[in-house]
N, CA and C atoms as an extended XYZ file, in Angstrom:
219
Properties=species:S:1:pos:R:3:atomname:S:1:resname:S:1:resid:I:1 pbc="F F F"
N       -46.076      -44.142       -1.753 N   UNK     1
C       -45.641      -43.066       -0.890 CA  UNK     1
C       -44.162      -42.777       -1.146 C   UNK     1
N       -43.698      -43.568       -1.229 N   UNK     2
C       -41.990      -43.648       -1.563 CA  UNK     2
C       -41.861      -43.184       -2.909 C   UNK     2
N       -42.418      -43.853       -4.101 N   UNK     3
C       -42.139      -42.859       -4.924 CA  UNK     3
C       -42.108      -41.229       -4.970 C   UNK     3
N       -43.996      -41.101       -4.474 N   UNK     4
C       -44.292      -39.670       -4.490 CA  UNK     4
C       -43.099      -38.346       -4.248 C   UNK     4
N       -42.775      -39.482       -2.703 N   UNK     5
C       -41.560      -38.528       -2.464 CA  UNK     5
C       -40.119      -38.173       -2.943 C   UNK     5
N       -40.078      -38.941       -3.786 N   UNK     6
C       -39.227      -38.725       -5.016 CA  UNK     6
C       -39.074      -38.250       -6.173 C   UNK     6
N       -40.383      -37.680       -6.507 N   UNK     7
C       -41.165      -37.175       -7.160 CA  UNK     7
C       -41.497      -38.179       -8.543 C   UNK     7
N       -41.716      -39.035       -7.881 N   UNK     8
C       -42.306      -40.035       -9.242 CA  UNK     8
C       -44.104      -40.459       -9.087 C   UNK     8
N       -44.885      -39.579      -10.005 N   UNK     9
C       -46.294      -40.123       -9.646 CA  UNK     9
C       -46.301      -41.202       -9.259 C   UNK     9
N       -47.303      -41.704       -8.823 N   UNK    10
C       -47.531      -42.833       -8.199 CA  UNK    10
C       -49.214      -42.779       -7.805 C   UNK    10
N       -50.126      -43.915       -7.750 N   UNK    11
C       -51.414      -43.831       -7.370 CA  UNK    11
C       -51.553      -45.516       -6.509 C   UNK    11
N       -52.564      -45.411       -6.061 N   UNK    12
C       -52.872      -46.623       -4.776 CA  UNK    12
C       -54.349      -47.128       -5.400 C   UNK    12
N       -54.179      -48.694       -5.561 N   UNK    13
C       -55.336      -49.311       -6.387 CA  UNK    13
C       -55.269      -50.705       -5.735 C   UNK    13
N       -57.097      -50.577       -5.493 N   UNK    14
C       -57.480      -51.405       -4.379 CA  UNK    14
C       -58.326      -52.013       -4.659 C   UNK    14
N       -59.047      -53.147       -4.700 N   UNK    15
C       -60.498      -53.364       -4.477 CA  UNK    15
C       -61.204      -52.457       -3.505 C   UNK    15
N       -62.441      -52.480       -3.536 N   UNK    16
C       -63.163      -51.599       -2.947 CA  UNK    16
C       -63.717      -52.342       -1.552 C   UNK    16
N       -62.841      -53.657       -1.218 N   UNK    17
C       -63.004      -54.391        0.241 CA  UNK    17
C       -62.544      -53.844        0.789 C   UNK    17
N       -61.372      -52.968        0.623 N   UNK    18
C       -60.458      -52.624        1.134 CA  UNK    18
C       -60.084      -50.872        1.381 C   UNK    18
N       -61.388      -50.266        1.085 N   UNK    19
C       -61.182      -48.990        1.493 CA  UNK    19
C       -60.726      -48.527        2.560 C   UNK    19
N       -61.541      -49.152        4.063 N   UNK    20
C       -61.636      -49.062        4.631 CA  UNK    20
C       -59.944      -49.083        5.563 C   UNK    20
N       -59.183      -50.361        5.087 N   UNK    21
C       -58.222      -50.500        5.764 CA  UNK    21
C       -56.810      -49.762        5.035 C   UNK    21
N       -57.577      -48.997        3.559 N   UNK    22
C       -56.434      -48.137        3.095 CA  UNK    22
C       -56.416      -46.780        3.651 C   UNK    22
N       -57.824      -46.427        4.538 N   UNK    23
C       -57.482      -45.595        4.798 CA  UNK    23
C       -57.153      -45.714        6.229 C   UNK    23
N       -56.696      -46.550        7.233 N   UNK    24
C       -56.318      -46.578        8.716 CA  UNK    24
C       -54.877      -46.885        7.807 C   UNK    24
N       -54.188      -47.553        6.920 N   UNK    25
C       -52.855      -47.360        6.808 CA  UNK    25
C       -53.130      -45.944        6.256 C   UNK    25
N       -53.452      -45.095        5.342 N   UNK    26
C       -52.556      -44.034        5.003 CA  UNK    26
C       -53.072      -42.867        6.778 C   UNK    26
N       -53.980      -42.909        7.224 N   UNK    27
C       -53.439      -42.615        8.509 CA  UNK    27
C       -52.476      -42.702        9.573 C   UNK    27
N       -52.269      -43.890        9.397 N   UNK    28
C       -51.232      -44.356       10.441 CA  UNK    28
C       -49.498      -43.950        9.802 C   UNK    28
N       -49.561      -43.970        8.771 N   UNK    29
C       -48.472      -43.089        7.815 CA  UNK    29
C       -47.966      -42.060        7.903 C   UNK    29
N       -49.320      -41.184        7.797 N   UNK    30
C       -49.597      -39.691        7.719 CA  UNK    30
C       -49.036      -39.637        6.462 C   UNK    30
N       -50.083      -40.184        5.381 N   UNK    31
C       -49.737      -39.880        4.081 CA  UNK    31
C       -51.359      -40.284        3.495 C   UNK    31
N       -51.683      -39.174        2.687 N   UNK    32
C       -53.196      -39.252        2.125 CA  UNK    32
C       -52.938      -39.697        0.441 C   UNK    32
N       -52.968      -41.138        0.071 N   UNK    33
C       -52.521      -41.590       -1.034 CA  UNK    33
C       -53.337      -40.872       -2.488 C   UNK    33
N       -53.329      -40.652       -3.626 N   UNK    34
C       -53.812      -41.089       -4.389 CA  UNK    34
C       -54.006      -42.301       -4.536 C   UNK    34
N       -55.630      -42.412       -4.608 N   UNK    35
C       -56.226      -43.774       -4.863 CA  UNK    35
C       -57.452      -44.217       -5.701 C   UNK    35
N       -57.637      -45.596       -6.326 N   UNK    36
C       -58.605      -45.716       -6.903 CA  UNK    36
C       -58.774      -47.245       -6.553 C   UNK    36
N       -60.512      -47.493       -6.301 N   UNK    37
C       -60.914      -48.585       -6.124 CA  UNK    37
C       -61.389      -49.281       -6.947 C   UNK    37
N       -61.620      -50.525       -7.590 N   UNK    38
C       -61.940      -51.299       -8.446 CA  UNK    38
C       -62.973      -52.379       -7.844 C   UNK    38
N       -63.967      -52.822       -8.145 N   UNK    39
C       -65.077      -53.610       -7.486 CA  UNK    39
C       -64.196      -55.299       -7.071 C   UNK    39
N       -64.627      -55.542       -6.368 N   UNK    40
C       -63.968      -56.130       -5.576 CA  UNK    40
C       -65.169      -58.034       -5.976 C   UNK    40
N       -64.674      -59.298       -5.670 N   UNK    41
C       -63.232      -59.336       -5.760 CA  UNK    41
C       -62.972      -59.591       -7.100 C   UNK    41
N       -61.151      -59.291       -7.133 N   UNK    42
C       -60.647      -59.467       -8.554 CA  UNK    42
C       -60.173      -60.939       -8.852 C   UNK    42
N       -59.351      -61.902       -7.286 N   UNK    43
C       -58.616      -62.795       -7.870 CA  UNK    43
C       -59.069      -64.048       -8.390 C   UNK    43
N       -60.736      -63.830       -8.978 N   UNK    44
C       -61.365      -65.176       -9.490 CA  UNK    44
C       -62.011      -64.799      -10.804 C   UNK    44
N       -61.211      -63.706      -11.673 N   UNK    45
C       -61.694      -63.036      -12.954 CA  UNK    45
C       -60.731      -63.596      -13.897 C   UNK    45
N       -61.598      -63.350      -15.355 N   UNK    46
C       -60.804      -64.082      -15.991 CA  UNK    46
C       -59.865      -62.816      -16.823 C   UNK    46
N       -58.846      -63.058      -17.821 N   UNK    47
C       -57.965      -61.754      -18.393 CA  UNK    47
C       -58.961      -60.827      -18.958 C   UNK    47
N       -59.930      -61.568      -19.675 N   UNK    48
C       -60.957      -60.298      -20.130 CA  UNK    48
C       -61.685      -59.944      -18.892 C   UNK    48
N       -62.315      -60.260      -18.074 N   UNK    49
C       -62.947      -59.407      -17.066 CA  UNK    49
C       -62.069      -57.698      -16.226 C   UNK    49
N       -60.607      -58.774      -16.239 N   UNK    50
C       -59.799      -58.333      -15.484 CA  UNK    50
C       -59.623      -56.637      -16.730 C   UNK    50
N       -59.376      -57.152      -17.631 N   UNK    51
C       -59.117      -56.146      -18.796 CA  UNK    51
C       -60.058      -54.827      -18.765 C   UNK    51
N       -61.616      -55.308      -18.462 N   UNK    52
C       -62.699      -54.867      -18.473 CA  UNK    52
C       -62.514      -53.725      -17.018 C   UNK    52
N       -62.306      -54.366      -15.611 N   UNK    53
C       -62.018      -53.608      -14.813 CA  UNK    53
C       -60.999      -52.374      -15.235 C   UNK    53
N       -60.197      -52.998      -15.670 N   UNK    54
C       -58.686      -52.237      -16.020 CA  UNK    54
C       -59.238      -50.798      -16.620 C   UNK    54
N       -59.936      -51.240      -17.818 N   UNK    55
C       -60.456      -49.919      -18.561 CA  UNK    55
C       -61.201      -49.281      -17.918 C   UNK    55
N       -62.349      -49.764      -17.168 N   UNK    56
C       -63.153      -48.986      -16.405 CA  UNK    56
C       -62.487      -48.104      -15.437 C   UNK    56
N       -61.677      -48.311      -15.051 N   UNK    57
C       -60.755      -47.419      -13.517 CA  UNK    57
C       -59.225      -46.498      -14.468 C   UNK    57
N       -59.355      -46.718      -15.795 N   UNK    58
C       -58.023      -45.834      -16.794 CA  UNK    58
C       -58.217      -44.595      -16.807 C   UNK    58
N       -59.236      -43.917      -16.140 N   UNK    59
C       -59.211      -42.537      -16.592 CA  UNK    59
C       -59.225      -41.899      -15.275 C   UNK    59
N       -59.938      -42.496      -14.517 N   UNK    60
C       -59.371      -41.870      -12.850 CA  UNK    60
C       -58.255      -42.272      -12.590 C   UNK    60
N       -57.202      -43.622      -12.944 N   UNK    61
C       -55.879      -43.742      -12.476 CA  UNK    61
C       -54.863      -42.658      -13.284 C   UNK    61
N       -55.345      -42.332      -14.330 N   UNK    62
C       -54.337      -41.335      -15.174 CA  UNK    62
C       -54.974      -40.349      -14.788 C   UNK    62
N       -55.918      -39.997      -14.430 N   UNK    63
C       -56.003      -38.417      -13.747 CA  UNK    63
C       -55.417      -38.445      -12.303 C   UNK    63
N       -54.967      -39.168      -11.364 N   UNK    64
C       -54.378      -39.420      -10.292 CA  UNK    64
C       -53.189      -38.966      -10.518 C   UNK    64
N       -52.647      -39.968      -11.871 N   UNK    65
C       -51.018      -39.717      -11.926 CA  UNK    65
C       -50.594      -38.277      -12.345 C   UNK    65
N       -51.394      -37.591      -12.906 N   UNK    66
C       -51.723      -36.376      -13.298 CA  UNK    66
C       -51.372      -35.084      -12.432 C   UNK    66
N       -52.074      -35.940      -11.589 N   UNK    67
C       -52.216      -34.431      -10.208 CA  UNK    67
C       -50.317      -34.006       -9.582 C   UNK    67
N       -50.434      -32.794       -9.102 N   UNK    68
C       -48.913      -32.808       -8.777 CA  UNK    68
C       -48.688      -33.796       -7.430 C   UNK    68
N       -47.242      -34.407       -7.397 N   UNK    69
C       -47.142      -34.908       -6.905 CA  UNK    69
C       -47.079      -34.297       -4.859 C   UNK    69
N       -46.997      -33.259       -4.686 N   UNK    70
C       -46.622      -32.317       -3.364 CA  UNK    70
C       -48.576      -32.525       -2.827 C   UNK    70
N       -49.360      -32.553       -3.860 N   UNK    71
C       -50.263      -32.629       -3.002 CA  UNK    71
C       -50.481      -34.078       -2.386 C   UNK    71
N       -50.317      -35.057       -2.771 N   UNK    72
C       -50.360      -36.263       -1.893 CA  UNK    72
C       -49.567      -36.746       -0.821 C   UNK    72
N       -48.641      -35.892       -0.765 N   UNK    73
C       -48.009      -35.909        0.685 CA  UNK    73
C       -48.061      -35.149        1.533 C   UNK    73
């Protein structure tokens, strides 16, 4: 959010446990993030799994960073 408003893209990347409570924070903000979820959980993967996620979620996180930044705030 802080970047955005600086105008530095920026995107919000989550496991997908956690939709739910990204979106009562970007409510409680009043800021509608760019975001992307990744299957959940991550912190018992190994570098290649992790790698594997990584690529799978590279083309919606660079189309995120993509978008102008005025619409996510």
């Amino acid at each position: 959010m802080d970047l955005d408003r600086r105008g530095i893209p920026g995107a919000f990347i989550a496991s997908e446990e956690f939709v739910e409570a990204a979106d009562k924070q970007a409510q409680s903000l009043g800021f509608s993030p760019f975001r992307a979820f990744v299957p959940h959980p991550i912190q018992n993967k190994t570098d290649a799994e992790m790698k594997t996620i990584a690529e799978g979620a590279f083309l919606e996180i660079l189309a995120l960073l993509e978008q102008p930044v005025e619409a996510g705030i």
